[in-house]
C-alpha positions in Angstrom: 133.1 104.9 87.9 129.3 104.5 88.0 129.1 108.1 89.3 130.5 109.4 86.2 129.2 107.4 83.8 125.7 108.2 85.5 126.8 112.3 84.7 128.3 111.7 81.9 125.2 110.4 80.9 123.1 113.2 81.9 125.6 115.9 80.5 124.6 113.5 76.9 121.6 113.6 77.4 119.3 116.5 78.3 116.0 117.3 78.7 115.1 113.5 79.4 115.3 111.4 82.8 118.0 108.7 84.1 117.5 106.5 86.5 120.3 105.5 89.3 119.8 101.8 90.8 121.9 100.3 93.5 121.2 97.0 95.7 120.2 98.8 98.9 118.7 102.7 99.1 121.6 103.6 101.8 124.6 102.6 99.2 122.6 104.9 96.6 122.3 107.7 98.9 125.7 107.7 100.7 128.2 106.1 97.9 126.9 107.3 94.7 124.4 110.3 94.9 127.0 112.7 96.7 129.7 112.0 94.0 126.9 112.4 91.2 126.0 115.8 92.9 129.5 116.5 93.1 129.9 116.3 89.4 127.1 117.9 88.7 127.7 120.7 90.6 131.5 121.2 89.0 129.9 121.4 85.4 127.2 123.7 86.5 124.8 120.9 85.8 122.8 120.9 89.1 119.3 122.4 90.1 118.6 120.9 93.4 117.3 117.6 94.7 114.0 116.4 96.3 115.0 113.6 98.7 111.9 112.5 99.5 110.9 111.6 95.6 114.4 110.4 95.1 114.8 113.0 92.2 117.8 115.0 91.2 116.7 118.1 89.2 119.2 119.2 86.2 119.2 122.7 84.9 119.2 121.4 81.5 115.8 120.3 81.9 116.4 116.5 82.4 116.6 114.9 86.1 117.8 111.5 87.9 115.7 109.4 89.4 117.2 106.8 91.7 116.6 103.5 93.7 117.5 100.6 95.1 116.7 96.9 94.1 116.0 95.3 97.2 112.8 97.8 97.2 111.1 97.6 94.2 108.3 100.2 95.1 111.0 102.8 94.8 111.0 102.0 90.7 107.3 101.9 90.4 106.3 104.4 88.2 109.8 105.9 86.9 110.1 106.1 83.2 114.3 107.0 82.2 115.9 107.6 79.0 119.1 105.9 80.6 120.1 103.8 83.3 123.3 103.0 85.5 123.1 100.2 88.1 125.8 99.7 90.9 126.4 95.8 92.4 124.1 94.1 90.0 125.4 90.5 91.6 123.3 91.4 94.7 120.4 91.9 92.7 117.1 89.5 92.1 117.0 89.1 88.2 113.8 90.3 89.2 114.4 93.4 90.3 117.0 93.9 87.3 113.8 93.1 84.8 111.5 95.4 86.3 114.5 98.5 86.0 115.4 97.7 82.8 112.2 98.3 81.6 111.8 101.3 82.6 114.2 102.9 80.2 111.5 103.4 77.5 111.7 107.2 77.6 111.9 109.3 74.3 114.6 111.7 73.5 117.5 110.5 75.0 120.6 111.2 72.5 122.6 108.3 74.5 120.5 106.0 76.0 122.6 103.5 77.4 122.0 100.7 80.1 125.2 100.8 82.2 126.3 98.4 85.0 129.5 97.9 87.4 129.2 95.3 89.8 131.9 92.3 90.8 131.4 89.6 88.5 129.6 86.5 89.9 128.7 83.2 88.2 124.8 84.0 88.9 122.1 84.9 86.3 124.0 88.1 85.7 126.8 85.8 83.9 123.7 84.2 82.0 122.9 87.6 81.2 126.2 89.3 80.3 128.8 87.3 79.8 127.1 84.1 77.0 125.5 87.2 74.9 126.8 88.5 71.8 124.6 91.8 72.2 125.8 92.5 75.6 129.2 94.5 75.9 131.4 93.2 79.0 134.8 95.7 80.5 136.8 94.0 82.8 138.9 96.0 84.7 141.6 94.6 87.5 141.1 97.0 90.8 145.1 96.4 91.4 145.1 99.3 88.6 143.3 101.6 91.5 145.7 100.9 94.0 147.5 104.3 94.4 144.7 105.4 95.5 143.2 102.9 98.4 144.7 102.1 101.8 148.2 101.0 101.8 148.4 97.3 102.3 145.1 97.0 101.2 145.6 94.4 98.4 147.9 92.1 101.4 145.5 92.4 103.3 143.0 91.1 100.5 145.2 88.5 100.3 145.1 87.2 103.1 141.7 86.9 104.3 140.0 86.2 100.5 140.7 82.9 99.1 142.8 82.9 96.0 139.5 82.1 93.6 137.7 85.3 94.8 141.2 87.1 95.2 140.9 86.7 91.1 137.3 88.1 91.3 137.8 90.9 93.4 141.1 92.2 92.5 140.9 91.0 88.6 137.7 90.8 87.7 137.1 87.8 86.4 134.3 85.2 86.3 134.5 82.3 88.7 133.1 78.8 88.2 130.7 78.0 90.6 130.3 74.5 90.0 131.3 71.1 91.6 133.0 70.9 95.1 132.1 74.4 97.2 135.7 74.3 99.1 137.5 71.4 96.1 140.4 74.0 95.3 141.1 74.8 98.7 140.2 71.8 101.2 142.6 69.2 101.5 142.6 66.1 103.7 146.5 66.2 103.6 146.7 69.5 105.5 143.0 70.5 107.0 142.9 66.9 109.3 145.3 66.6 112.1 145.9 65.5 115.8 144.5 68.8 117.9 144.4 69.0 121.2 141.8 70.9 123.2 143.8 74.1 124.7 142.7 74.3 128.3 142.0 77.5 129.5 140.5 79.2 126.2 137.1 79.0 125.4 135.2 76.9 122.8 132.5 78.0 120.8 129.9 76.5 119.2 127.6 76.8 115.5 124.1 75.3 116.0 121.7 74.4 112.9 118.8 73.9 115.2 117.0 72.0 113.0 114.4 69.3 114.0 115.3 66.4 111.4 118.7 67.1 111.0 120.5 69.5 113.3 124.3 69.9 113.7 126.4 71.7 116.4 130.2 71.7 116.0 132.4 72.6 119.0 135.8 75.0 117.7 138.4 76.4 119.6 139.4 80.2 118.2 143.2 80.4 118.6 144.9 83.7 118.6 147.9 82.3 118.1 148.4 78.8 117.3 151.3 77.2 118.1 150.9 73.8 116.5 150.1 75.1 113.1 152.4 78.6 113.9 149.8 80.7 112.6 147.7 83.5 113.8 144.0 83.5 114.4 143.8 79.7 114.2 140.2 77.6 114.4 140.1 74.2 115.8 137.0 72.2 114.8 137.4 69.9 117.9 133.9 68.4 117.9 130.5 68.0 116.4 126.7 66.7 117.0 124.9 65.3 113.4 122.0 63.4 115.6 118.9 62.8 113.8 114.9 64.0 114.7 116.6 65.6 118.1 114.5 68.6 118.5 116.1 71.4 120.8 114.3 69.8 123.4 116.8 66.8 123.2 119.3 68.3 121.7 120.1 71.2 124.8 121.5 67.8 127.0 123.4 66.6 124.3 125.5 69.4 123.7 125.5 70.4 127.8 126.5 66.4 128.3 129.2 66.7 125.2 130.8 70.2 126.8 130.7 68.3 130.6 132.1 65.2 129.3 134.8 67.2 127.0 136.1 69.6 129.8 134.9 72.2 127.2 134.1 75.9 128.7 131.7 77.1 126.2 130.6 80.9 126.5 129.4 81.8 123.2 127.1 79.9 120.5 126.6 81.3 116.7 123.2 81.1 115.0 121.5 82.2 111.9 119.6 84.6 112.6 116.2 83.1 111.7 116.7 80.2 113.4 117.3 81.8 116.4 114.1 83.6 116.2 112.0 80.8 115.0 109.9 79.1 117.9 111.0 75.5 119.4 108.2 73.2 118.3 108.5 71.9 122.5 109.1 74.7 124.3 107.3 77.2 122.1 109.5 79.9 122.9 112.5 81.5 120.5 115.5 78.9 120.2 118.0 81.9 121.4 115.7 82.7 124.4 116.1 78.8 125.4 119.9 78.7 124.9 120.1 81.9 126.9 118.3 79.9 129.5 120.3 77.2 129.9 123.3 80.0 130.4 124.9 80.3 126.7 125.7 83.9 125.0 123.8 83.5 121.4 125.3 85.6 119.1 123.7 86.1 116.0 123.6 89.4 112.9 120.7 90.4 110.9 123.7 92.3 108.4 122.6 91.2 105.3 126.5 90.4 104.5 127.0 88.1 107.2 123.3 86.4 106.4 124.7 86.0 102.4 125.5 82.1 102.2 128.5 83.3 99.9 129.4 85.7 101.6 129.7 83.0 104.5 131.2 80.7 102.4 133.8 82.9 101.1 135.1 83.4 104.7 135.5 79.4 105.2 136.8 79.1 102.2 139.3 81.6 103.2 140.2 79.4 106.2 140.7 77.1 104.6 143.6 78.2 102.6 143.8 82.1 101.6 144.8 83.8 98.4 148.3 84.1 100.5 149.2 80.6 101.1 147.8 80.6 104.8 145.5 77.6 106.5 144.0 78.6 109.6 141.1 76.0 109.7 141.7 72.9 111.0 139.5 69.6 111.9 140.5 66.8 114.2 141.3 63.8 113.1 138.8 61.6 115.3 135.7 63.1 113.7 137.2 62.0 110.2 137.5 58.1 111.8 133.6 58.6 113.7 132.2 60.1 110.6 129.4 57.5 109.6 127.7 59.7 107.0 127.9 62.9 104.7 126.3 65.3 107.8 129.4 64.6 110.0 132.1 67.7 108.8 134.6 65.7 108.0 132.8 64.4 104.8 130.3 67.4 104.5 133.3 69.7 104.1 134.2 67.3 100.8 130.9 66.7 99.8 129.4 70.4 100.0 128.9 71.1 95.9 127.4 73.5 93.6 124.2 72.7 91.4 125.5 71.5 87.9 124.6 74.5 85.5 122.9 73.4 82.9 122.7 74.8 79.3 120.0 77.4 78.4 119.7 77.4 82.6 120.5 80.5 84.8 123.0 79.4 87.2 121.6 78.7 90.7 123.6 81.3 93.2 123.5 78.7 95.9 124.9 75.4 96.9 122.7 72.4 96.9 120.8 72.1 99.9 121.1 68.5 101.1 122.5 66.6 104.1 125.7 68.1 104.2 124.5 71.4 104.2 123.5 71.9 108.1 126.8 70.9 109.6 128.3 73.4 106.6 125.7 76.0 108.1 126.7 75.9 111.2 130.8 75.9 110.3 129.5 79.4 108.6 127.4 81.0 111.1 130.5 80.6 113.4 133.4 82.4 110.4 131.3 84.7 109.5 130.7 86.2 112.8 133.9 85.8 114.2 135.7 87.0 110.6 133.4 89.6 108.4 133.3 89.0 105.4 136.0 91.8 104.1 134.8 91.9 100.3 131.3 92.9 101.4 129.7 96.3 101.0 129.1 97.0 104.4 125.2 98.8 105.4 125.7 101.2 107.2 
């Protein structure tokens, strides 16, 4: 859609310059400049292209320029008569300022400011969606279906939880206020009895923070049979000390595993905290895990880094768009919990920033004391289950 509407507009509107914006450069030059050329090609439209100004020269006498806004030098000095921008909710309102106002050219028979993105309750809802000047399509992606991958929509279904189900496959805006996981955590059916499954290995998410760090221990279940469901994940155990650097903290969770009979192999990071320097050991906190004999798995993919892209997956867990749990927390660490950093609470207590009126919405929870135990519940989901609504960088 955005590669016609960005030829469509250049067909309009000759003689003058449009400009092409996506979140990252690779998306602009792989997904939407070879369709754009494509067009323009089929209409008798195209001149050529200089790659390395990011220019698209029209035989009309006009050109598009395009860019991406995670860089901001590549819209430095562009001046457009139009402008179509792809995945605006990944954009800083920043970067959606500065391209905006570049579309001050002269000339332009049809200059229009275009933008398709999924809808997200960020600043572009503050933008869009509360203005009467601002013209908003919806349009459900269940009407593309014929022609995407059959099953693709159950599959959707069953990995997306049924909130962002609606924002993916309907388009529509999504309240992103109060609890984080309130429609789809439950007491009733995420706490139960689980039993540590010997023989399979248990993981384990670290927020290796000084003040407040939090490690939980999960079992990863490819079958389940106590909850009779595929690709299960037991939150068996957890770690919520407090001023434990990783010098301290290291013997707690090797003393935790001993005492458990856990086998751990692997243990999820972000990946800045794994590359930031232990205050005792001055070395990175990977390269001291890796030490003491653990597998640190971590991505540098901004999708897997997104918080909400990470929370999506959870919440996903949690209870899909399809009616399936497959996340599950033992009921001991809802009877040791003594504060809102122990999962069993955090999970409950993990909320949104109340929008406020004439206030852009904040994109993120609130950080507070339940959000490193939520961190490290996400660093482990995200790894082990991508995030399938993401635009993946290639």
């Amino acid at each position: 859609m955005l590669a016609f509407a960005a030829f469509r507009l250049a067909w309009l509107n000759p003689g003058v310059t449009g400009l092409v914006v996506s979140h990252i450069l690779s998306h602009v030059r792989t997904e939407i400049v070879p369709r754009i050329i494509a067009l323009l090609r089929e209409s008798g439209l195209y001149a050529g292209e200089t790659r390395m100004d990011r220019v698209i020269h029209l035989t009309h006498g006009g050109s598009i320029s395009y860019g991406s806004s995670d860089r901001p030098d590549s819209l430095d000095g562009k001046n457009a008569a139009w402008i179509c921008g792809d995945e605006l909710r990944y954009w800083p309102r920043s970067s959606y300022d500065k391209a905006t106002a570049r579309v001050r050219q002269r000339g332009a028979r049809y200059p229009m400011q275009a933008f398709t993105t999924t809808p997200e309750m960020n600043w572009i809802y503050d933008e869009f969606a509360d203005r009467s000047d601002r013209t908003v399509i919806h349009a459900s992606t269940i009407e593309n279906k014929a022609n995407l991958q059959p099953g693709y929509y159950e599959r959707l279904k069953s990995t997306l939880s049924e909130a962002t189900y609606q924002q993916y496959a309907e388009g529509r805006w999504i309240s992103s206020s109060g609890s984080v996981y309130g429609s789809e955590y439950s007491e009733e059916h995420t706490i139960d009895d689980l039993l540590h499954v010997r023989g399979e290995p248990v993981i384990i998410g670290m927020d290796p923070g000084v003040q407040a760090p939090a490690v939980l221990f999960c079992q990863r279940l490819h079958y389940c049979q106590q909850h009779q469901a595929r690709d299960c994940l037991h939150i068996l155990d957890e770690l919520v000390p407090d001023d434990t650097p990783l010098s301290r903290m290291l013997p707690l969770v090797l003393d935790k595993a001993e005492r458990r009979g856990f086998d751990v192999e692997t243990i999820y990071l972000d990946p800045f905290g794994g590359n930031s320097r232990d205050q005792v050991y001055g070395v990175r906190v990977s390269e001291v895990l890796e030490q003491a004999g653990f597998q640190v798995e971590f991505s540098y993919d901004p999708n897997d880094t997104s918080i909400l892209n990470g929370i999506e997956v959870v919440r996903s867990r949690l209870l899909s768009a399809d009616g399936q749990r497959r996340l599950y927390i033992d009921r001991s660490l809802v009877k040791s919990a003594r504060s809102s950093r122990n999962v069993a609470r955090a999970i409950a207590g993990y909320r949104w920033p109340e929008r406020k009126p004439g206030q852009n919405t904040k994109s993120n929870p609130i950080h507070d004391e339940t959000s490193h135990i939520m961190d490290a519940l996400r660093y482990i989901c995200v790894n082990l289950y991508p995030f399938e609504g993401a635009v993946r960088v290639m």
